[in-house]
Structure formats: structure tokens, C-alpha cells
C-alpha positions in Angstrom: 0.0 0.0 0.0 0.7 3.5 -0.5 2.8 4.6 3.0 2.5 8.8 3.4 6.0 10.7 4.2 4.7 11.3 7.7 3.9 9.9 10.4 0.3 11.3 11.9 0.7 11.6 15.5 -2.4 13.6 17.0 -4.9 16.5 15.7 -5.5 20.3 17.0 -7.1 23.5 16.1 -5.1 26.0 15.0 -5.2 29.5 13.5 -5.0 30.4 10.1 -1.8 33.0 10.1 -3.4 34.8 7.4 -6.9 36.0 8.8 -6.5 34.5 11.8 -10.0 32.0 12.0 -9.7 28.8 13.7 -8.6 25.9 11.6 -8.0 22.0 11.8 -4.6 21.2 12.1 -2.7 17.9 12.4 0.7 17.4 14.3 3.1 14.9 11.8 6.8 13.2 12.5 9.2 13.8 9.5 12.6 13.0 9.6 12.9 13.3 13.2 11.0 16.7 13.2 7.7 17.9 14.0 5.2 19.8 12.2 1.6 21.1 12.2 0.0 21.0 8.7 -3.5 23.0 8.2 -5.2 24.3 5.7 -7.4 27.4 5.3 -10.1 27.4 2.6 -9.5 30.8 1.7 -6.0 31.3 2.0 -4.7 27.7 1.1 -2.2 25.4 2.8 0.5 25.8 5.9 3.3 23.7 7.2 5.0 25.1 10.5 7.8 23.3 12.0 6.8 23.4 15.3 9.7 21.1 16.8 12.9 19.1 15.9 13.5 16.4 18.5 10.1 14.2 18.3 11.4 11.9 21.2 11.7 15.3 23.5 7.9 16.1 21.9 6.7 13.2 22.6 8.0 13.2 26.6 5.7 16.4 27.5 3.1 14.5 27.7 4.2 12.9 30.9 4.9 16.3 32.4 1.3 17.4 32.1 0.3 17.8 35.8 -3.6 18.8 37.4 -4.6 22.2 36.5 -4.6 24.9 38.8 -7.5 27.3 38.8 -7.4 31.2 39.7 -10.3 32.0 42.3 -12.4 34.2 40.0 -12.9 33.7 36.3 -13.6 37.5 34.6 -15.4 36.7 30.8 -17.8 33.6 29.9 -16.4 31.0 27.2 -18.8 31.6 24.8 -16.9 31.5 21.3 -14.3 29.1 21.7 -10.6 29.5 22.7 -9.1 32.0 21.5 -11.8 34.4 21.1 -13.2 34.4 24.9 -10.1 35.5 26.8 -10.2 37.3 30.5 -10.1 34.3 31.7 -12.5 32.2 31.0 -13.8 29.0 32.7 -11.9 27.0 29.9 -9.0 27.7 30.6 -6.4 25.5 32.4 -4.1 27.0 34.4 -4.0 29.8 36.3 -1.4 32.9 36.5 2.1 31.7 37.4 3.5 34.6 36.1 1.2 38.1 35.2 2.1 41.3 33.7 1.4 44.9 33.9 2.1 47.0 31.3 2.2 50.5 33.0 3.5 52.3 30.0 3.3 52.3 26.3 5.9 54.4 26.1 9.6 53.7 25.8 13.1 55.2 24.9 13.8 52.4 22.4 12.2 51.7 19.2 12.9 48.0 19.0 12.1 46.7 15.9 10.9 43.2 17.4 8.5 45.0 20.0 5.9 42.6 20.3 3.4 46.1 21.4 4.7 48.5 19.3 6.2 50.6 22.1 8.5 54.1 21.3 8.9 57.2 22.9 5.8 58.8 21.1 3.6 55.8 21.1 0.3 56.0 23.4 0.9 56.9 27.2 1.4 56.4 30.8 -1.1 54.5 32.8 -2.4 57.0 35.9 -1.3 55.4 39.3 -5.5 54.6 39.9 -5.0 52.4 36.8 -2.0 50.9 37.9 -3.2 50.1 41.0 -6.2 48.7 39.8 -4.2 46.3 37.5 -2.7 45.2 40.4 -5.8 44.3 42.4 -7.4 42.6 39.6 -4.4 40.3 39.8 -4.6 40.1 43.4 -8.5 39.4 43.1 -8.2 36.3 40.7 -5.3 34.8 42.4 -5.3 35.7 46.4 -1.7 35.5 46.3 0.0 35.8 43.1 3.5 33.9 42.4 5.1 36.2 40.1 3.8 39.9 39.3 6.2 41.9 36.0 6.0 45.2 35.6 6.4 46.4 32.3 5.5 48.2 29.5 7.1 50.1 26.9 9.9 50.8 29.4 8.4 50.8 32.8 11.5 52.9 34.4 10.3 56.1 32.8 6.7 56.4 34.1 6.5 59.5 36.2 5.0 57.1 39.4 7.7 54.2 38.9 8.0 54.1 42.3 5.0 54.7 44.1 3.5 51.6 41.9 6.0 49.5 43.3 5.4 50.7 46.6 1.9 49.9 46.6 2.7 46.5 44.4 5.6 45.8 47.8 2.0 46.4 50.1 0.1 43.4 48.3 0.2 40.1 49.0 2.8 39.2 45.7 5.6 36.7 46.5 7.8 37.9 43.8 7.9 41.1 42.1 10.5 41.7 38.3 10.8 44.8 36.5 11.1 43.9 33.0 13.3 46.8 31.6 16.2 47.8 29.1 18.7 48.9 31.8 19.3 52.4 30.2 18.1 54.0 34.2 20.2 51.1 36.2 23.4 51.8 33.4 23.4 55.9 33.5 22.4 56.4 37.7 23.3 54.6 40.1 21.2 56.0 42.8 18.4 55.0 40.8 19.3 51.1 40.9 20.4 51.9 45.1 16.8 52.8 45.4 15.4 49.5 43.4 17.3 47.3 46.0 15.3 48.6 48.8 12.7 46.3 46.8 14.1 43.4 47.8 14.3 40.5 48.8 12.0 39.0 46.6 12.5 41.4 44.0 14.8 40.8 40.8 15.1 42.6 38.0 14.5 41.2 34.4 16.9 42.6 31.9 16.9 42.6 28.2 20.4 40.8 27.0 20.0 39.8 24.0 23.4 39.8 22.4 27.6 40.6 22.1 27.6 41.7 18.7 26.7 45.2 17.2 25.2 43.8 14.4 22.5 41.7 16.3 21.3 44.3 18.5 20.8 46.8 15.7 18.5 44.2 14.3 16.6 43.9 17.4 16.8 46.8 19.3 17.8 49.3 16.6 20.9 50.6 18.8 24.2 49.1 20.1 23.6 49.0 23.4 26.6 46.9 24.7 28.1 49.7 27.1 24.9 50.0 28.4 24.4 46.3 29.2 27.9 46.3 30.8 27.2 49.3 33.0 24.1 48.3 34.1 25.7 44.4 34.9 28.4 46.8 37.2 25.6 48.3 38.7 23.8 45.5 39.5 26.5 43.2 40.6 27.6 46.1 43.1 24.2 46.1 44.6 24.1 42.1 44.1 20.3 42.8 43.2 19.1 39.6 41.9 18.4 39.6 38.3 17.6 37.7 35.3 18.9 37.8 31.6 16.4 38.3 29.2 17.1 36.9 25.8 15.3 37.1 22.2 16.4 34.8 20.2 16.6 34.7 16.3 17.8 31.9 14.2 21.1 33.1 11.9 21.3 36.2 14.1 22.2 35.2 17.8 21.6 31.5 18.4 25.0 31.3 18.3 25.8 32.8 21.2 23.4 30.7 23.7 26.3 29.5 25.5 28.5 32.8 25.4 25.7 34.0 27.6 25.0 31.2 30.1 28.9 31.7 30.6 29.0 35.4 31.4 25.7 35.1 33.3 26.8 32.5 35.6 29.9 34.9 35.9 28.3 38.1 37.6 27.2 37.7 41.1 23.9 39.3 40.7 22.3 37.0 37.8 20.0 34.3 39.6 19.7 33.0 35.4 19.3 33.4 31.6 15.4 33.2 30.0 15.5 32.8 26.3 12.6 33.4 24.3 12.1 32.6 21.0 10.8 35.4 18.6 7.2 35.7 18.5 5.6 36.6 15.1 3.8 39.2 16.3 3.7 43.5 17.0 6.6 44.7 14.6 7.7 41.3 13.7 4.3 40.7 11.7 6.3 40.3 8.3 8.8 38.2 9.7 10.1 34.8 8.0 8.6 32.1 10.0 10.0 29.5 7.2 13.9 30.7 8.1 14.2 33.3 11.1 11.9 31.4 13.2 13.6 29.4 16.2 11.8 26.7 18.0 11.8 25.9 21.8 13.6 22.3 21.0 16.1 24.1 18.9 17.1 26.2 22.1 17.4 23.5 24.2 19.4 21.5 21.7 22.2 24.5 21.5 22.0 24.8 25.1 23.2 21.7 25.3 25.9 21.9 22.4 27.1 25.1 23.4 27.6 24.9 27.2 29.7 22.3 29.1 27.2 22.1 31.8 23.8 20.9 31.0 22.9 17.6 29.5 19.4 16.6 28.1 18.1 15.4 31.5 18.8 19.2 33.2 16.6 20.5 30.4 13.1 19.9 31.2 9.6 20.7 30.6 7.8 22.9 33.3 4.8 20.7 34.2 2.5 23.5 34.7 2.9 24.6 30.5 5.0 21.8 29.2 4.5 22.7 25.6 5.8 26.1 25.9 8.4 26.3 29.1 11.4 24.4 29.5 13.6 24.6 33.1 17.1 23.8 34.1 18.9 24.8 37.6 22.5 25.0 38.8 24.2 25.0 42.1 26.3 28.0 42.3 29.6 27.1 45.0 32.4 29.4 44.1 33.5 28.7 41.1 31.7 25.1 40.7 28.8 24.9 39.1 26.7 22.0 40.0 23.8 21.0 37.5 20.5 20.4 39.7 17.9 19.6 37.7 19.2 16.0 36.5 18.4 14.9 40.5 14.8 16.2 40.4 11.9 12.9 40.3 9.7 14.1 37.4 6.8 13.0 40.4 7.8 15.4 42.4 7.0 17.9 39.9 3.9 16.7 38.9 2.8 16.1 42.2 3.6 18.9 43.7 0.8 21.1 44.4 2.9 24.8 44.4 4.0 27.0 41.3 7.1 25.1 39.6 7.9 28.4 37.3 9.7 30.1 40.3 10.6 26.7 41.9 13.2 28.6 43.9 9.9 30.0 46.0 9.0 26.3 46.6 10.6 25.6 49.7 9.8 22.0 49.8 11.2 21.1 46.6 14.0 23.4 47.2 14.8 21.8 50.9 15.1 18.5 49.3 17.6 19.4 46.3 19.5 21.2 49.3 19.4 18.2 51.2 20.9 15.8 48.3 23.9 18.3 48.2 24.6 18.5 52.0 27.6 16.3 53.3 25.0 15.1 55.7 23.2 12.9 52.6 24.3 9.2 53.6 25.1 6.8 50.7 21.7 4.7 51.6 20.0 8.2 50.8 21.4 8.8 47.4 22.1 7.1 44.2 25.9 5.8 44.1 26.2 8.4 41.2 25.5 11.1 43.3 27.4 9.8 46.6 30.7 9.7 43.7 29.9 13.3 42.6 29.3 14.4 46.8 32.7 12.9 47.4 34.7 15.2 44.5 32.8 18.8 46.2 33.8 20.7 48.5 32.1 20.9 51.9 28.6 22.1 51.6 26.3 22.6 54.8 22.7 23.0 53.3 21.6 25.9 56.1 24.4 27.8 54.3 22.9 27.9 50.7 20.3 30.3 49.9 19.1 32.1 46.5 22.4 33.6 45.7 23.3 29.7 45.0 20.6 29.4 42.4 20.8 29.5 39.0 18.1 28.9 36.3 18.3 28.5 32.7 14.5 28.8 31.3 13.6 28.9 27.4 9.8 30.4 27.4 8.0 30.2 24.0 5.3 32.3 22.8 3.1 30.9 20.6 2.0 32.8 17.5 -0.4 32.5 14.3 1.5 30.1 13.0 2.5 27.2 15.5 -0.9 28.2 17.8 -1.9 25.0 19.4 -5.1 25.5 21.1 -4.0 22.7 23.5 -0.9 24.4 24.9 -3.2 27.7 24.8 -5.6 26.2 26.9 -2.0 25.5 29.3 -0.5 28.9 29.1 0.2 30.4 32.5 2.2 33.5 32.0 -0.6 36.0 31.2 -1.1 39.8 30.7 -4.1 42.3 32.3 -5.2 44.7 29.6 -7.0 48.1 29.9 -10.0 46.8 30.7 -9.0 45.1 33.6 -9.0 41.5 32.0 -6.4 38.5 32.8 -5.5 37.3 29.3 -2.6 34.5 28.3 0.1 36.7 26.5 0.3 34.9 23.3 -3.6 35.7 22.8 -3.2 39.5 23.5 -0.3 39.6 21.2 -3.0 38.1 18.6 -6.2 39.5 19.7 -6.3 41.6 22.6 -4.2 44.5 21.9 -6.0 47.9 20.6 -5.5 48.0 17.2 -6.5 44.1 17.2 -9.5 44.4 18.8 -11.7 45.2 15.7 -10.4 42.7 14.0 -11.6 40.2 16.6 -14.9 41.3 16.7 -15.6 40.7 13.1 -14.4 37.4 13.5 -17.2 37.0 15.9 -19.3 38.2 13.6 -18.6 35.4 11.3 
């Protein structure tokens, strides 16, 4: 019999990337890759890769844990996913990480700005707004793991810090700023004053490359200086922060490792998050078919660019396994001790806490604490680990706190043209817009955002 190219391995709904209407879509194996193939009836035939390790597609599945709920659900599913976001009773999972964009405004023009931010686009929020952002958040999840605030450039709003101030008086276990660094780089008594944030407080940096020639593609400016005096600044304060990394295939994959080096270099950088380019905002013309970088590909240069990590420290985050991959590292003085690799895949899944920030879990962050102690007996650990215990130097688990952490996370944001209403239906790192509405960031990059919102309503109409 006729034998097709492919092997089918399951079926979703997808978007059409042209006009953006729910389609069928069906997930294939091919040559050890993974693609979605759908077909519009108006605008014809798609193939996305969507992966390119099928054994590491396939192993998601058993990281799929229960979902968690927020308390209060704020629109009714009515149309179907995507169309009903705010969040609606559908949905799967609730807010592990939320942002607040307080600004549209920002002192960059990047040219992959996902909401079209510059410093003459739209405006400030008013602190009322802010605030009520915040307590929306605060409503739908009681206590919320992980609030970003953001924007545009969220350093130049004219009540920076009275928002974070009120944010400090709410019951939020972990606050970022999501910012360029151009503040923290040119005063220094602005980055003193972010410290009094902390502890749990970190600041989530845009790095994105070493080389001119990359950041003028993405940011439109060389910005190296300012990266390094902003690093100086931080690492003087030792302010916890995180590396924020866009990645685009040809233009800085290369330099994965270079940066997982340097980060785990500077005493301030608790880890690296790469995300792949999403097609959205500026990007809208972008080449899906040869710029486009999957999640797998990441992790696949992670591990051929850095001496650390092998394919069992790279795993998926149970809570949005599709589009969230986590790795962590011991930092002891110069010895960097790969963490994950020790971590039961049960006690993941069955642990009932957030396992995006799985430094805030104490539990599971006791036990990994525990394995490297010198008080771990040999009837308590493998024989692998006791031989790696008995080549480190003396660790005392009471000693080790966050400064010891390191985390390596690639976060995907699905787009037009690899949506999978599946993982949609997973996503926990969401967004509140204007109107006061929780919304899964992919979605509001699609549908939610102003000059989308017509657009989304004539759908409905359909």
C-alpha cells in the first residue's frame, strides 16, 4: 500500500496566520521533526515546524500535571478559545506569572517590539490604573506567584515608584521589572533605590546579544556599554536579576552558550530566560519558514554550546509543558553544580505549588538542598550522586540560599502560526489589559491588543 511521508501523530485547532480563523490542524513526524500541517479554505495550505527532536515532543506529555485554577474567572467561554479571553472558565491554568504593562511608552524603538512601544507611542497608565491592575491580579489569584512590571519601558513612568510601593504592600511573592537597563546603566542612585525592593524582588533585563550587528536588528541601537554598566551596577548592589534573551535563528543563536557563561559569571544574575521570537507587533512580516527558532532548537544548543547541562537538566515545566522548558544550577564558588538531573519528574507533577519560580517552593527546594549536604548518607542517594558528593567541596545545606541558584528557562510564545489550542488552553504567564482582564500573553499579542481588537470582533461576527 501507499505509505504517506509522515507519520500522523495527533490533531489540533489551530489559527490560520493569514486571517487568523480557527482551523484543523494535524501534528506529523518527519525525519525526526515535528510539524503542524492545516489548511485554510481561503488562504490555502501551511506547514510550520513546530519542533525538531520528536522523542523530547513526545516526553511532554508525561509532564502534564492537574490544573490549577485562579479563584475568579472574569469573561464567559462563549466563542471558543481564542476568542473568549479574560479568563474564562476554559482555561487551564492559572497565572504563574502576570504582567502589567504600566506604559506604552519607551526610549527604544525596537524593531521586534511585540506592542509596538516608542517614545511617542500612546501613554502612561495613571497610578489609579495601575493600581487597579494590580488588584485585579490580586483578586483572581489571592496571592500571586510572580507579578512583572512592564511596558514600553516601565523605568520612565512618572509614578515608577509609588507603583512598586503599593505593588511591595500586596500580598505578591515575587515582584520583576522587566526593563532595558538604560536608568540602572546611566544612575546609580536609581538602581540603590530598586534594592530597597528586595528581597523578593529581581530585575528582568533585556540581553539579547555581544555583537553590534544583532542588536541593531533587534533593538535598533548598540547597546553593549549599556548592558555592561548596568551588569556593574547591579552586581555592586548584588540585586538579583535575570537575563532576558530574544532569540533569532542566523542572528544570535550562536551565542546561547556565550551567555550562560558570562551570566553565571556576575554575582547578581540568579539565570538566563530565552525566548524565542514571537511573530507578532513589529515582527508581523517576519520569516517564520527561516528566522523562526523553535523551543527544542534552544534546548538543543544549550546543550551543544555549554559544558554544563545535559538533556536530562533541560526539562519541561509541568505546569505549561508545551511552551516552558527549566534547568537549575548550584552556584559554590566557582563550581557549578547541574540540579535539575536529580529532580523525580513526580515530584514535579505532584507537587501542588507553582514550579515556574521553583526557587519559592521551599519543599522542593529543601530537598535538592538536602541531596547536596555532606550530611546525605550513601543509603539516601544514588551511588552516582554519593561519587559526585565525594569530588565537592564541603557544603552545609543551612548555608545555601538564592544567591546559590541558578536557572536556565527557554519560554515560547506561541504565534499565528505554530498556535496549538492545547498548549493555549495551558498557558500560564498571562497579561491584564485596559479593561481590567487576565489574558494569556500569546492571545493579547494576537487579539487583545488595541488595534487588534476590531479585528476580533468581526471574526465573531462570522
Amino acid at each position: 500500500m501507499p505509505v504517506r511521508k509522515y507519520t500522523y501523530y495527533d490533531y489540533t485547532i489551530s489559527l490560520c496566520p493569514e486571517c487568523l480563523k480557527r482551523i484543523d490542524a494535524k501534528i506529523v513526524f518527519e525525519n525526526n521533526n515535528v510539524f503542524m500541517l492545516k489548511r485554510c479554505p481561503e488562504h490555502g495550505n501551511t506547514k510550520v515546524l513546530i519542533a525538531d527532536d520528536v522523542e523530547y515532543y513526545k516526553n511532554i506529555r508525561n509532564y502534564n500535571k492537574p490544573s490549577e485554577m485562579p479563584y475568579k474567572f472574569n469573561t464567559q467561554t462563549h466563542y471558543g478559545c481564542p476568542y473568549d479571553c479574560g479568563l474564562c472558565p476554559d482555561h487551564e491554568q492559572h497565572s504563574c506569572l502576570t504582567i502589567i504593562e504600566i506604559t506604552d511608552r519607551c526610549n527604544l524603538t525596537c524593531p521586534t517590539c511585540y506592542a509596538g512601544s516608542s517614545p511617542a507611542h500612546g501613554r502612561h497608565r495613571t497610578f489609579e490604573e495601575v493600581k487597579q491592575m494590580l488588584d485585579t491580579i490580586v483578586e483572581n489569584e489571592k496571592e500571586p506567584d510572580v507579578v512583572q512590571i512592564s511596558g514600553g519601558e516601565p523605568t520612565l513612568h512618572p509614578h515608577f515608584f509609588e507603583i512598586l510601593d503599593y505593588a511591595k504592600t500586596l500580598p505578591i511573592k515575587h515582584i520583576m521589572v522587566n526593563t532595558n537597563g538604560i536608568e540602572i546603566a546611566k544612575d546609580f542612585e536609581f538602581a540603590k533605590r530598586l534594592q530597597s525592593y528586595a528581597p523578593d524582588f529581581e530585575i528582568y533585563l533585556q540581553f539579547d546579544s555581544f555583537k553590534e550587528e544583532a542588536l541593531l536588528s533587534l533593538r535598533g541601537g548598540d547597546l553593549r556599554k549599556i548592558r555592561e554598566k548596568a551588569i556593574e551596577n547591579l552586581n555592586k548592589l548584588n540585586l538579583s536579576t535575570t537575563l532576558v534573551v530574544t532569540l533569532q535563528k542566523g542572528l544570535n543563536d550562536d551565542e546561547i552558550g556565550k551567555i550562560i557563561d558570562y551570566a553565571l559569571e556576575q554575582k547578581c544574575v540568579r539565570g538566563v530566560t530565552f525566548q524565542p521570537t514571537q511573530i507578532a507587533g513589529r515582527l508581523e512580516n517576519f520569516n517564520q519558514e527561516t528566522e523562526r527558532i523553535t523551543l527544542t532548537e534552544v534546548r538543543r544548543k544549550i546543550l551543544e554550546q555549554t559544558k554544563i547541562f545535559n538533556s536530562d537538566d533541560l526539562i519541561p515545566v509541568p505546569c505549561n509543558p508545551d511552551a516552558l522548558v527549566m534547568g537549575y544550577v548550584l552556584k559554590l564558588e566557582g563550581n557549578n553544580i547541574p540540579l535539575t538531573r536529580y529532580i523525580n519528574p513526580a515530584d514535579l507533577l505532584d507537587n501542588s505549588k507553582n514550579t515556574i519560580v521553583y526557587e519559592q517552593d521551599r519543599e522542593l527546594h529543601q530537598k535538592m538542598f538536602e541531596i547536596f549536604s555532606t550530611g546525605t548518607s550513601t543509603d539516601k542517594a544514588s551511588s552516582k550522586l554519593h561519587t559526585l558528593l565525594c569530588c565537592l567541596p564541603a557544603i552545609e545545606a543551612p548555608k545555601l540560599s538564592y544567591d546559590n541558584l541558578f536557572r536556565v528557562i527557554i519560554m515560547q510564545f506561541i504565534d499565528a502560526h505554530n498556535f496549538d489550542v492545547r498548549a493555549i488552553k495551558k498557558s500560564c504567564v498571562h497579561i491584564v489589559n485596559k479593561d481590567n482582564k487576565i489574558i494569556p500573553f500569546e492571545t493579547m499579542n494576537l487579539f487583545y491588543r488595541d488595534e487588534k481588537k476590531e479585528y476580533l470582533e468581526k471574526i465573531k461576527s462570522i
